[in-house]
C-alpha positions in Angstrom: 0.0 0.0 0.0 1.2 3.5 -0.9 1.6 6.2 2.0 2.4 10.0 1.4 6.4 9.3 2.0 6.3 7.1 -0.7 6.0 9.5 -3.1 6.3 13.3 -2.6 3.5 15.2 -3.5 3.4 18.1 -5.8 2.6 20.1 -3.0 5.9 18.8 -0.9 7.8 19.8 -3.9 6.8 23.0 -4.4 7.2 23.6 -0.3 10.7 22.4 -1.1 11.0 25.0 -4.3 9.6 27.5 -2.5 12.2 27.3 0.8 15.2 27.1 -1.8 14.0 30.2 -3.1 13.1 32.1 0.1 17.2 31.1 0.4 18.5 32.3 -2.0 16.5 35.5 -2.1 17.1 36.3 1.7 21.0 35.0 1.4 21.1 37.7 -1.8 19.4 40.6 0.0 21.4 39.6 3.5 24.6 40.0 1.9 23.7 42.8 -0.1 22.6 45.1 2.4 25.5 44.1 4.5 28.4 44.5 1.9 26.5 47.9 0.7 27.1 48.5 4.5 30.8 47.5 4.9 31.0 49.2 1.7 30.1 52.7 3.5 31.8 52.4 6.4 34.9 51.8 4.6 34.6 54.9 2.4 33.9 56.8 4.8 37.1 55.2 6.6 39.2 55.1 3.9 41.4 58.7 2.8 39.2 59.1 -0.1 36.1 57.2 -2.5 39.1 57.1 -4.8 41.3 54.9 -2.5 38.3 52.6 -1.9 37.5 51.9 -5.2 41.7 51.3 -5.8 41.3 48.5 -3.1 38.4 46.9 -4.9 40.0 47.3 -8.4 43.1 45.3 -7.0 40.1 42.7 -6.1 39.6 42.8 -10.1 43.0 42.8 -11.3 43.7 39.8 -9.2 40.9 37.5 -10.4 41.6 39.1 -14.3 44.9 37.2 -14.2 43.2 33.8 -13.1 42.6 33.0 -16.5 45.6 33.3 -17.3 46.9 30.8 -14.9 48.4 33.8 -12.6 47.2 33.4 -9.2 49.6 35.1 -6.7 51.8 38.2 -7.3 55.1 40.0 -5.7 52.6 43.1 -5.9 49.2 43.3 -6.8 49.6 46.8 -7.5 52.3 46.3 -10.0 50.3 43.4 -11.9 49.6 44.3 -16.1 46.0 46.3 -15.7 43.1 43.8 -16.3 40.2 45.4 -18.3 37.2 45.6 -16.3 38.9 45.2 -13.4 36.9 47.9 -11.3 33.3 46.4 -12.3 35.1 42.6 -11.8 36.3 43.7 -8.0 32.7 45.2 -7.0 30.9 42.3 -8.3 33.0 39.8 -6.6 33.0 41.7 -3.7 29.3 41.9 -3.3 29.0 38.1 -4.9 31.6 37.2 -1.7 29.2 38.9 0.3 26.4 36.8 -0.6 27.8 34.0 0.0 28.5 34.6 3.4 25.4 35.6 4.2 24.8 32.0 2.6 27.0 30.4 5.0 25.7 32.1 8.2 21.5 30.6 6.9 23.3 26.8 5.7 25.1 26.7 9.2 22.6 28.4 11.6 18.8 27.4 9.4 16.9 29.7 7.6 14.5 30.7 10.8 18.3 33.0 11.4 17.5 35.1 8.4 13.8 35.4 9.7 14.3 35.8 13.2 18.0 37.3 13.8 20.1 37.1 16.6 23.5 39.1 16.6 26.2 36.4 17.9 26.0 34.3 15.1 26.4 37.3 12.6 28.8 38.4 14.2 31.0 35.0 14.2 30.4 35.1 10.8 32.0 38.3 10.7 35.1 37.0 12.3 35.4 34.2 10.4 35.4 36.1 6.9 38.7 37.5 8.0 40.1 34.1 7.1 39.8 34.7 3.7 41.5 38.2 3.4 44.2 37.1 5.9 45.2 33.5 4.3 44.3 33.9 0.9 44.0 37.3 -1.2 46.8 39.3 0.7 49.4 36.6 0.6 48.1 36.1 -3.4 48.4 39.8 -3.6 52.1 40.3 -2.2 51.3 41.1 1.3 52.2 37.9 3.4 50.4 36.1 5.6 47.6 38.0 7.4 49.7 41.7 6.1 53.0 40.0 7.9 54.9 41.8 4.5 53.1 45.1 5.5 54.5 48.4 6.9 52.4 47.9 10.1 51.0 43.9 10.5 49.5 44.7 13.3 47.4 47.7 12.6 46.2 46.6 8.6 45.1 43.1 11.1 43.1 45.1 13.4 41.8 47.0 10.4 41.0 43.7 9.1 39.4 42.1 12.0 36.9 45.0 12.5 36.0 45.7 9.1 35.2 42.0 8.8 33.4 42.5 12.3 31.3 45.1 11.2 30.4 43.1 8.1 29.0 40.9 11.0 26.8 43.3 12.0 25.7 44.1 8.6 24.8 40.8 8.1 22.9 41.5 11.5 21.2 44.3 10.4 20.3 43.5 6.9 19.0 39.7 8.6 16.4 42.1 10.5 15.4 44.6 7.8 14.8 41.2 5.3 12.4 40.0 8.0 10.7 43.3 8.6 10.3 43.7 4.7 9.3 39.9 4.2 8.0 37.8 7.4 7.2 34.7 7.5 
């Protein structure tokens, strides 16, 4: 005799469609919102707009040169110019964003995105350092976690609570998503 866990019913299916896409959408606007918010505070941080957007056209120039099999450099800043490589580092810098927000909803359930709590944001936050520290600035010339850098210790800090504050993006976007959209 059939039963109803036999065979999943349209209706299951399209419970199961519907979740995926209440992911992705909330994972999209999650990181959005909180990479449009890092974004900010590091202009307003940085010198100048003009040295932001230099730190996320480094992003560009960097992943320009992966197709050419060229994945780690004496000095980013020296590299051959990449066309596109502005509009290449702000995508993949809101695209990396997105996927954390990703992470922090696979790890913690999609109920984080509709009811948030701060701590796991903000370890989420902390954690994203890892990639800055262990992969891009040792590919771009500047050690492990800025050890090749005038001052290690400060462009760490920096580091750290930039990516902290991404955290608390990811916080704050989390809450505005489930004030736009609740469940």
């Amino acid at each position: 005799m059939l039963n109803e866990r036999s065979y999943p019913t349209r209706r299951t299916g399209a419970l199961e469609m519907n979740q995926q896409l209440e992911f992705v959408a909330r994972a999209a606007a999650i990181g959005t919102g909180a990479t449009a918010g890092d974004e900010s505070l590091g202009i307003v941080s940085e010198a100048s707009v003009r040295d932001f957007i230099a730190c996320l056209c480094l992003v560009g120039r960097w992943i320009g040169h992966f197709p050419r099999g060229r994945f780690a450099h004496a000095n980013i800043a020296q590299a051959p110019r990449i066309p596109g490589e502005t509009p290449i580092g702000w995508v993949a810098h809101y695209a990396i964003g997105i996927v954390f927000a990703a992470l922090l909803m696979g790890v913690w359930g999609i109920d984080l995105a509709r009811y948030p709590t701060l701590l796991p944001a903000l370890l989420v936050g902390m954690f994203s350092v890892v990639a800055p520290f262990f992969l891009m600035q040792p590919a771009f010339g500047a050690g492990m976690a800025a050890s090749k850098t005038p001052n290690p210790h400060t462009a760490r800090l920096r580091g750290l609570m930039t990516h902290l504050s991404f955290g608390f993006g990811l916080y704050v976007a989390a809450l505005l998503s489930a004030l736009l959209f609740p469940v």
